[in-house]
ZADO-1210 file (C-alpha; in nm, 4 decimals, padded with zeros to 6 digits):
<atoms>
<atom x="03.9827" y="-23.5624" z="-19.1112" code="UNK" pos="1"/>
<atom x="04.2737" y="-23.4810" z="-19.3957" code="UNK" pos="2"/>
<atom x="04.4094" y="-23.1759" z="-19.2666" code="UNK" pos="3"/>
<atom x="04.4923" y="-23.3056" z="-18.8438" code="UNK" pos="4"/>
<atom x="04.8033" y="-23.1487" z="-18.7369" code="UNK" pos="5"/>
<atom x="04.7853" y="-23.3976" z="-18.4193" code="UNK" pos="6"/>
<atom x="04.7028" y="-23.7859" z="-18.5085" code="UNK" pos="7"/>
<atom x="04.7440" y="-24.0590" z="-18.2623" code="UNK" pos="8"/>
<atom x="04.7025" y="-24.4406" z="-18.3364" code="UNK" pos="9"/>
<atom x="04.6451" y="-24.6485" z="-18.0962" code="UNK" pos="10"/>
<atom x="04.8935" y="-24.5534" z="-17.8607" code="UNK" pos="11"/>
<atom x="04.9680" y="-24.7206" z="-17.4996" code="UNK" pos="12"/>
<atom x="05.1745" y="-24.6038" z="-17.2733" code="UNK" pos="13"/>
<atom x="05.3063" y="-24.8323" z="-16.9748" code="UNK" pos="14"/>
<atom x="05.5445" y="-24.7435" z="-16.6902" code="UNK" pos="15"/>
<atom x="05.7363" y="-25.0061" z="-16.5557" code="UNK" pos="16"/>
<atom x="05.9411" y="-24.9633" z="-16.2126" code="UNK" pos="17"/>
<atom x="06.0832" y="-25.2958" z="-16.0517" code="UNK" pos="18"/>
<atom x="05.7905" y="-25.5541" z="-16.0203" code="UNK" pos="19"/>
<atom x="05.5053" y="-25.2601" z="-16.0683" code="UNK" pos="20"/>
<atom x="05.3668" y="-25.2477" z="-16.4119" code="UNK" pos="21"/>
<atom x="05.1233" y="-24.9619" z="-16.4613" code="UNK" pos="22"/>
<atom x="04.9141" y="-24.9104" z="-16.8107" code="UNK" pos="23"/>
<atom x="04.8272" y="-24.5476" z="-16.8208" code="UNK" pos="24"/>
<atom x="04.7217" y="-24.5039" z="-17.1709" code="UNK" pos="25"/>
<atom x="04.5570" y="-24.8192" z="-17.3386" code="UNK" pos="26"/>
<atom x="04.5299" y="-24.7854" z="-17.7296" code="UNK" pos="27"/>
<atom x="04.4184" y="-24.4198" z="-17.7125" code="UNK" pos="28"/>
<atom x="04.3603" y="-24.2903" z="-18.1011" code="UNK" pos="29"/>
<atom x="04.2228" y="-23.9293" z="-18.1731" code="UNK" pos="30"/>
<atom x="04.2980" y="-23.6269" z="-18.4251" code="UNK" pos="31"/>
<atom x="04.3457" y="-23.2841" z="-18.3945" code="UNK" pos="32"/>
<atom x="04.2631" y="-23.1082" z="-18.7072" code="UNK" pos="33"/>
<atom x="04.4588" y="-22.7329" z="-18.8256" code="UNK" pos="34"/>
<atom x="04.1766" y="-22.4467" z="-18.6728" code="UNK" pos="35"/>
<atom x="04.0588" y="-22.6884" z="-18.3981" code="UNK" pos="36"/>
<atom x="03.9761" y="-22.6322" z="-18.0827" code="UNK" pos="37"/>
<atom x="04.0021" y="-23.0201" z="-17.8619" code="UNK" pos="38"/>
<atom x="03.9143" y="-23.0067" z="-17.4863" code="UNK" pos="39"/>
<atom x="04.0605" y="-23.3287" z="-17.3581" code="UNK" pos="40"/>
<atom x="03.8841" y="-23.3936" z="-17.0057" code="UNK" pos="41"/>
<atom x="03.9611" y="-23.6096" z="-16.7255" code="UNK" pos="42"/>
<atom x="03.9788" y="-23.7013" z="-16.3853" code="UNK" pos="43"/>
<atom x="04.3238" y="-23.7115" z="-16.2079" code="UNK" pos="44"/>
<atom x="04.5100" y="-24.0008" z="-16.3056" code="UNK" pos="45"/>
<atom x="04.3129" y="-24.0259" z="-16.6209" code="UNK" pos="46"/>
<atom x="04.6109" y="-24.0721" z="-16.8389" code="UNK" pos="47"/>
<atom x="04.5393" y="-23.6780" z="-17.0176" code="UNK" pos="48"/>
<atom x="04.8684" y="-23.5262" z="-16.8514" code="UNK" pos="49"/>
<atom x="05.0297" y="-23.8589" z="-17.0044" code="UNK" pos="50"/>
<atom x="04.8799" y="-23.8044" z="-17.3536" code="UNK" pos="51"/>
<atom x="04.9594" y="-23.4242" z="-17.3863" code="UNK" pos="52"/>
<atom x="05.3127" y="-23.5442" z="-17.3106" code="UNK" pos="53"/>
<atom x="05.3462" y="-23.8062" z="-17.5524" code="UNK" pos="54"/>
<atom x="05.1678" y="-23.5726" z="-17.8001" code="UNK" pos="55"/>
<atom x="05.4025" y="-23.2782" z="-17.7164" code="UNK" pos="56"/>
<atom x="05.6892" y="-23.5220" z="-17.7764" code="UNK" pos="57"/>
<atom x="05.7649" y="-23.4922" z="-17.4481" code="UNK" pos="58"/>
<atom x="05.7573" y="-23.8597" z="-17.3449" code="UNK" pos="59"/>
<atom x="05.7663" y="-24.1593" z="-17.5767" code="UNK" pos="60"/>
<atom x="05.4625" y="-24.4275" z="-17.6564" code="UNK" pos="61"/>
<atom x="05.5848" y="-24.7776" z="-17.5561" code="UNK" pos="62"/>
<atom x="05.3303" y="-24.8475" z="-17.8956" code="UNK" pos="63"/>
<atom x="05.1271" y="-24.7026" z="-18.1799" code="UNK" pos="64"/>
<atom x="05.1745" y="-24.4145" z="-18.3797" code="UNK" pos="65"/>
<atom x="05.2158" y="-24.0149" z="-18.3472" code="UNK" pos="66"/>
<atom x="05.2157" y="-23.7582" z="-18.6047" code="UNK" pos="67"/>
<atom x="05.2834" y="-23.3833" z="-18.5197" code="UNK" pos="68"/>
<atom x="05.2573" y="-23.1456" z="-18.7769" code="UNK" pos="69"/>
<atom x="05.2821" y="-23.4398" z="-19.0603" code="UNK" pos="70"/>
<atom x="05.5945" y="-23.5735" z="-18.8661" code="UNK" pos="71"/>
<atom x="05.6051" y="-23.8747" z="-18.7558" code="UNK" pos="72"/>
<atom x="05.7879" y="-23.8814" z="-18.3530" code="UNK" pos="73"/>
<atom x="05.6950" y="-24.2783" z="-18.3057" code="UNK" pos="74"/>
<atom x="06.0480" y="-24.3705" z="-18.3385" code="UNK" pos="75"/>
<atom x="06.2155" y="-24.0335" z="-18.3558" code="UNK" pos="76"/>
<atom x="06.5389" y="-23.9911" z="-18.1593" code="UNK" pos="77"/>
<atom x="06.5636" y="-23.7609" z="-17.9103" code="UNK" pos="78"/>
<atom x="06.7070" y="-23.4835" z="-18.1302" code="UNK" pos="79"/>
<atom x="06.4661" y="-23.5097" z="-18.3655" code="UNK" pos="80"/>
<atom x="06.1648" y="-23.4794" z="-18.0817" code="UNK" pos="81"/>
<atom x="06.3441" y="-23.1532" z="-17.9606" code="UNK" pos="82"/>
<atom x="06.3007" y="-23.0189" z="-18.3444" code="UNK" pos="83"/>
<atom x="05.9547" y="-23.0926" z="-18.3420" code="UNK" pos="84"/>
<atom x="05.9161" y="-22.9739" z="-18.0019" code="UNK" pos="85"/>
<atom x="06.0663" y="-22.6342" z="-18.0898" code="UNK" pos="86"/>
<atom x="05.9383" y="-22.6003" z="-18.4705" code="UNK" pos="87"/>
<atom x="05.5796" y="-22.7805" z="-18.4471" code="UNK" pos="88"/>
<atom x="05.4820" y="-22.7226" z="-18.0837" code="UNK" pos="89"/>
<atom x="05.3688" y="-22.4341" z="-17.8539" code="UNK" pos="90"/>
<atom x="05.3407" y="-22.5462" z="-17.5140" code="UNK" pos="91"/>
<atom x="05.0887" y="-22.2697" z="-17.2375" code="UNK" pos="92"/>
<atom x="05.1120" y="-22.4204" z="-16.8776" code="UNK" pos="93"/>
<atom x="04.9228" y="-22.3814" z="-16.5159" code="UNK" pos="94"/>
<atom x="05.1868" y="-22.2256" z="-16.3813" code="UNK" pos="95"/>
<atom x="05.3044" y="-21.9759" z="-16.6788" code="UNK" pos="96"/>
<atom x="05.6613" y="-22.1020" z="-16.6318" code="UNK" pos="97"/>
<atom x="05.7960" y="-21.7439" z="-16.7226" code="UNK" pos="98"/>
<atom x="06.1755" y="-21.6342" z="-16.6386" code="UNK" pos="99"/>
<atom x="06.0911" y="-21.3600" z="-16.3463" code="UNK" pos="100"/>
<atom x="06.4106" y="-21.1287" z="-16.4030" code="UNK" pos="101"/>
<atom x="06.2684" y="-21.0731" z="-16.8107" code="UNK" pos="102"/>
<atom x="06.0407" y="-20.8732" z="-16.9423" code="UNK" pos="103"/>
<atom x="05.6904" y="-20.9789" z="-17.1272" code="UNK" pos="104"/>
<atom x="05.9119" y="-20.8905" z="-17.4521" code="UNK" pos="105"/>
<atom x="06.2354" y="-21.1017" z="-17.3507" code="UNK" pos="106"/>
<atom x="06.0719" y="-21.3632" z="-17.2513" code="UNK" pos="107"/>
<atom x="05.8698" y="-21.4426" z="-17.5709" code="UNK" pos="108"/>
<atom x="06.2099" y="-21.3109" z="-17.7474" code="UNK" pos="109"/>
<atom x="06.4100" y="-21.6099" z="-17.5328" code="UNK" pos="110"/>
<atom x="06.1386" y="-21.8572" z="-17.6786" code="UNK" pos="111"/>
<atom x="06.2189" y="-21.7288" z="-18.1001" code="UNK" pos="112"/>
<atom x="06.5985" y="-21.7742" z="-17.9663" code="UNK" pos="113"/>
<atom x="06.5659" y="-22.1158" z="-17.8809" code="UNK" pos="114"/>
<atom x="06.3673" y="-22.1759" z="-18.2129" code="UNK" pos="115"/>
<atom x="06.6421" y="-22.0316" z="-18.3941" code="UNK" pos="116"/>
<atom x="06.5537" y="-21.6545" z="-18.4514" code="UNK" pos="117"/>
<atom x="06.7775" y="-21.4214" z="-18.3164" code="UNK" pos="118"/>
<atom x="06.8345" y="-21.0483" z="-18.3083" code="UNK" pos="119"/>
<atom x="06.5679" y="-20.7823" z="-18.4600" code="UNK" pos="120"/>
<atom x="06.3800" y="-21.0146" z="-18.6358" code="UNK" pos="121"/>
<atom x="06.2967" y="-21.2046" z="-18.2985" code="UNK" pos="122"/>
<atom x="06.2953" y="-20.8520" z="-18.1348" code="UNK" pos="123"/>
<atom x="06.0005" y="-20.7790" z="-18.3734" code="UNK" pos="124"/>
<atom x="05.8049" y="-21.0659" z="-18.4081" code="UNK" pos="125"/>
<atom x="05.7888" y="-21.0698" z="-18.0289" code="UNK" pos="126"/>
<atom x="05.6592" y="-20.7398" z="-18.0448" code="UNK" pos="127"/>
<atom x="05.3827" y="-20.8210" z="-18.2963" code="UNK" pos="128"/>
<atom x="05.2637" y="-21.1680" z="-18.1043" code="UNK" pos="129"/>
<atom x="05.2598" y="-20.9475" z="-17.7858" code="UNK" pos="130"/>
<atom x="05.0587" y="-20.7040" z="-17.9479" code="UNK" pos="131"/>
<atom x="04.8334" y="-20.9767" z="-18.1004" code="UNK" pos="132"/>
<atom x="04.7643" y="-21.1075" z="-17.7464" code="UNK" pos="133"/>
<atom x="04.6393" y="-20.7359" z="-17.6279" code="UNK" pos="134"/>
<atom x="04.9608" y="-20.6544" z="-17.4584" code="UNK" pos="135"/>
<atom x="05.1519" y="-20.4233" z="-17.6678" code="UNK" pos="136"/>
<atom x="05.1617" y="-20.1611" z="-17.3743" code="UNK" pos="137"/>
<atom x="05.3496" y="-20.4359" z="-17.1889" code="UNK" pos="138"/>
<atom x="05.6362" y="-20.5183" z="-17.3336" code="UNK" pos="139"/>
<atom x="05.8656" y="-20.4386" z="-17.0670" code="UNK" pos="140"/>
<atom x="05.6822" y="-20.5438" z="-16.7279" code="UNK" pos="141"/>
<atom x="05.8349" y="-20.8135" z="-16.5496" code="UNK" pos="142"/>
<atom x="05.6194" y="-21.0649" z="-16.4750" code="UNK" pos="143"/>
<atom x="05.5893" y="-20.9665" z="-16.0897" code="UNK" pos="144"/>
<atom x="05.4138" y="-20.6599" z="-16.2415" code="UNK" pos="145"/>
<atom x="05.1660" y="-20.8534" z="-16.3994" code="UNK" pos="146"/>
<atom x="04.8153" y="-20.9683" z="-16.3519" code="UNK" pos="147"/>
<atom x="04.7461" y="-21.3532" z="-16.3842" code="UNK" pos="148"/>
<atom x="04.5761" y="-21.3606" z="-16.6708" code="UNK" pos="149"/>
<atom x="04.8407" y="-21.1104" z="-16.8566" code="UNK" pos="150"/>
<atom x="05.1097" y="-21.3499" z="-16.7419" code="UNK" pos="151"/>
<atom x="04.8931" y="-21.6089" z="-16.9166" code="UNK" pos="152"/>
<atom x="04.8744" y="-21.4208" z="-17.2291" code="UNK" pos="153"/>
<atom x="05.2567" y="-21.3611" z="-17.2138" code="UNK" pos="154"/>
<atom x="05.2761" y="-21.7378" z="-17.1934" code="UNK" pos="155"/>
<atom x="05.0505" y="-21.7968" z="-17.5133" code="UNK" pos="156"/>
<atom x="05.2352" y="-21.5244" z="-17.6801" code="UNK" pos="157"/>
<atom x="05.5407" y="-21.7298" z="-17.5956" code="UNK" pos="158"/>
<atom x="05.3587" y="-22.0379" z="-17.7439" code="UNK" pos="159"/>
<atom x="05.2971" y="-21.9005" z="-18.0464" code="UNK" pos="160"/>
<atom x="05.5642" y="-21.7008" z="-18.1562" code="UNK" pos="161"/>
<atom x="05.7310" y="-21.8591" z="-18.4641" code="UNK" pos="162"/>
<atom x="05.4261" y="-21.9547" z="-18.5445" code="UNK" pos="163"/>
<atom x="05.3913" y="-22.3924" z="-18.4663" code="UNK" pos="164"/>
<atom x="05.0606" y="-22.5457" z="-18.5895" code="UNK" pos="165"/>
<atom x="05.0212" y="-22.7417" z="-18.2498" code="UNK" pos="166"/>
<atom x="04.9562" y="-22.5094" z="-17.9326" code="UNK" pos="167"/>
<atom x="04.8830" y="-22.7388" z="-17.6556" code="UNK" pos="168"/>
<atom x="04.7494" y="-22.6330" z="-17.2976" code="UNK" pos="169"/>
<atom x="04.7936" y="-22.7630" z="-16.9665" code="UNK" pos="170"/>
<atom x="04.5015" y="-22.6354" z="-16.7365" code="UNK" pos="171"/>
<atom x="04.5562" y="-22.3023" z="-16.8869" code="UNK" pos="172"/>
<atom x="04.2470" y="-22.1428" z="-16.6756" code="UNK" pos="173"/>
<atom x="04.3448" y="-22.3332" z="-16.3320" code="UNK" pos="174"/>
<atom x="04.4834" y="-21.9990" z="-16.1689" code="UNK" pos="175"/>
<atom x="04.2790" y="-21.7544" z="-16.3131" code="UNK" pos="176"/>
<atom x="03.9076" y="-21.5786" z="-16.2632" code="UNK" pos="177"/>
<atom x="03.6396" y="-21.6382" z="-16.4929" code="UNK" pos="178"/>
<atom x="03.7414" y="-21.2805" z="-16.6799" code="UNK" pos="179"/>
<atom x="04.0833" y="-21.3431" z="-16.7122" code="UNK" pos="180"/>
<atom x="03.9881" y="-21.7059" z="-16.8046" code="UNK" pos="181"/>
<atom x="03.7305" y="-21.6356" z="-17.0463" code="UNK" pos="182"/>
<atom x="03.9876" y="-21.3936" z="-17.2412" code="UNK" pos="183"/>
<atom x="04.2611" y="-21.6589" z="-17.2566" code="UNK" pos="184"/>
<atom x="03.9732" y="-21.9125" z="-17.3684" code="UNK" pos="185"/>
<atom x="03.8702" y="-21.6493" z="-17.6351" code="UNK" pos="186"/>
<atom x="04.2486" y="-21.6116" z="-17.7693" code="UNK" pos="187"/>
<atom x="04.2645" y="-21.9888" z="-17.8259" code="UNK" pos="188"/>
<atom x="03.9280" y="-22.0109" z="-18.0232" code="UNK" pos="189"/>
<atom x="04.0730" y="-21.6558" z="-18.2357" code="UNK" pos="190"/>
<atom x="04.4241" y="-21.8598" z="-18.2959" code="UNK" pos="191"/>
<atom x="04.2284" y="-22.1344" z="-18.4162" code="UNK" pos="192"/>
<atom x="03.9741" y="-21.9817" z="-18.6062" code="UNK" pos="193"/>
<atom x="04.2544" y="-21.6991" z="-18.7694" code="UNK" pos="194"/>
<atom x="04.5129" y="-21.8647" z="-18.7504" code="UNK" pos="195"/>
<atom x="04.4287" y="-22.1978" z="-18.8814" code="UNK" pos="196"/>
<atom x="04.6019" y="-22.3768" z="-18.5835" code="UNK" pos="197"/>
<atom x="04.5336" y="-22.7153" z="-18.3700" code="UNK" pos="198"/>
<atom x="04.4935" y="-22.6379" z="-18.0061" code="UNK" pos="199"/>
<atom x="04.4212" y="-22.9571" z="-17.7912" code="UNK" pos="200"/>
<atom x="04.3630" y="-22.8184" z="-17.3831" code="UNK" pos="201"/>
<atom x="04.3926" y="-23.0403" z="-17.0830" code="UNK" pos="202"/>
<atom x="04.0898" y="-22.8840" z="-16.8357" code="UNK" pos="203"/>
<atom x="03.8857" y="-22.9747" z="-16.5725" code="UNK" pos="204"/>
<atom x="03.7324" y="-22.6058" z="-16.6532" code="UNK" pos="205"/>
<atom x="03.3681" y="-22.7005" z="-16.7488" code="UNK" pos="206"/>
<atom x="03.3864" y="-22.3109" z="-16.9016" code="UNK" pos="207"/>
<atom x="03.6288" y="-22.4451" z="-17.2037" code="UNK" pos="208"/>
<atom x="03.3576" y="-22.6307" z="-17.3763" code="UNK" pos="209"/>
<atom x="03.2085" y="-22.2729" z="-17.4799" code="UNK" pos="210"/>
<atom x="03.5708" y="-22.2277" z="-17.7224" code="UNK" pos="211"/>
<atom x="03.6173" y="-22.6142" z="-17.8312" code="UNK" pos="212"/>
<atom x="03.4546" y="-22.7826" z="-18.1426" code="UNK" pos="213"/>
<atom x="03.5102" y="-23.1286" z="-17.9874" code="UNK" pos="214"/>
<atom x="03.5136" y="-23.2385" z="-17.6175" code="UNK" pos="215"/>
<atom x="03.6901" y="-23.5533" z="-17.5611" code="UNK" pos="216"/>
<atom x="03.6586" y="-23.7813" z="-17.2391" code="UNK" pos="217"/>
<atom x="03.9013" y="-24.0109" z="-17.0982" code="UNK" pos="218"/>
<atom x="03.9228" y="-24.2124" z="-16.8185" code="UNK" pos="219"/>
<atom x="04.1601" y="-24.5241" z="-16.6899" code="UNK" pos="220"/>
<atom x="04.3981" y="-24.4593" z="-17.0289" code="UNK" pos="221"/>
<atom x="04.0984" y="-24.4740" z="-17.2844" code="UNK" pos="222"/>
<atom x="03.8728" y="-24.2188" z="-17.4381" code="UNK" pos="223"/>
<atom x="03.5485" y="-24.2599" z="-17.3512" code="UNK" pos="224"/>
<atom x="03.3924" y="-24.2704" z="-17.6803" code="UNK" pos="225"/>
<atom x="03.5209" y="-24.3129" z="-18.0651" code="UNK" pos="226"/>
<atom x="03.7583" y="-23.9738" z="-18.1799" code="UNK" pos="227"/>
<atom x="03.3922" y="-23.8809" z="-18.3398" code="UNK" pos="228"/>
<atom x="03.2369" y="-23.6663" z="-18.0969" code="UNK" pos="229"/>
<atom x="02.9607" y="-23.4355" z="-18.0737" code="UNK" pos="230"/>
<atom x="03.0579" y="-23.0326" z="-18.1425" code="UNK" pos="231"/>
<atom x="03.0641" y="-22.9142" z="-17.7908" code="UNK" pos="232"/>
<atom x="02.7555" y="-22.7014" z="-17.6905" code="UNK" pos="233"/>
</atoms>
């Protein structure tokens, strides 16, 4: 493509524990290019969960090649992933993962703190990425005070504060309706499409296909087809 913030090569991934030997990826190569939308679909055990893990430099290939952001993570050590992780990378999971005892506006603050913004500049740019994600008359609900899908948004406002050119998604839609769903699903197509930034989702929600410009199957650690698929419907 020439402008992929995501590129993988050919990548395998085997886990090995005393005389069991299981391949869960088996050369898997695909690109995510800068205002992309990738669904990445899959049944359990599909080797997707794997992939966004390796890709979030997360987990390690046992071969091929990774690039995030133009970086390459192949052979990176593990201080050098963590840079990535925290520079490159916005992470938005099932679950939210949000500290209970902060506030929408601490909580996205905590995440610019660990990237290395502190003080009112983090205090502000929290502000504005809440406010971007329609909750700027949130900022100081806990998340016990929030719906599921404004917890959600908290999370991708989390994601993408400090602005990384990778957001990737784990089932992002799994715990919410179809309203709350569809407005999380519209946020990732506007970061994308203003924003200029890669978003690869993990989904077994037929509804993502609407937002993404590629779908891409996999199955028993390989995609189903060539990284040269159809513009989703």
């Amino acid at each position: 493509m020439g402008n992929e913030v995501l590129a993988v090569r050919d990548v395998t991934k085997v886990f090995e524990e005393g005389r069991q030997r299981v391949e869960v990826l088996r050369g898997v190569t695909m690109d995510v290019a800068a205002g992309e939308v990738v669904a990445l679909e899959g049944p359990s055990g599909s080797g997707k969960t794997t992939l966004l893990s390796i890709v979030g430099c997360i987990l390690t290939p046992t071969a091929g090649e990774v690039r995030v952001a133009g970086a390459s993570v192949r052979e990176a050590d593990e201080a050098r992933r963590r840079e990535v992780r925290r520079h490159s990378i916005g992470f938005v999971f099932q679950q939210y993962n949000l500290f209970p005892a902060l506030s929408a506006l601490e909580n996205v603050e905590y995440s610019l703190n660990v990237r290395g913004t502190g003080g009112r500049r983090a205090h502000e740019e929290a502000r504005r990425v809440l406010d971007r994600v329609g909750l700027g008359d949130r900022l100081h609900f806990l998340p016990r005070d929030l719906s599921g899908g404004q917890k959600q948004r908290v999370a991708i406002a989390r994601a993408i504060a400090g602005s990384p050119r990778v957001v990737l998604a784990d089932e992002p839609t799994a715990n919410l309706d179809t309203a709350a769903g569809g407005q999380v699903l519209d946020l990732f197509r506007e970061l994308a499409a203003n924003e200029g930034k890669g978003v690869l989702v993990v989904t077994h929600d037929p509804n993502v296909r609407r937002i993404a410009d590629r779908v891409v199957g996999i199955r028993d650690g390989k995609l189903e087809k060539p990284d040269t698929f159809a513009t989703a419907a």
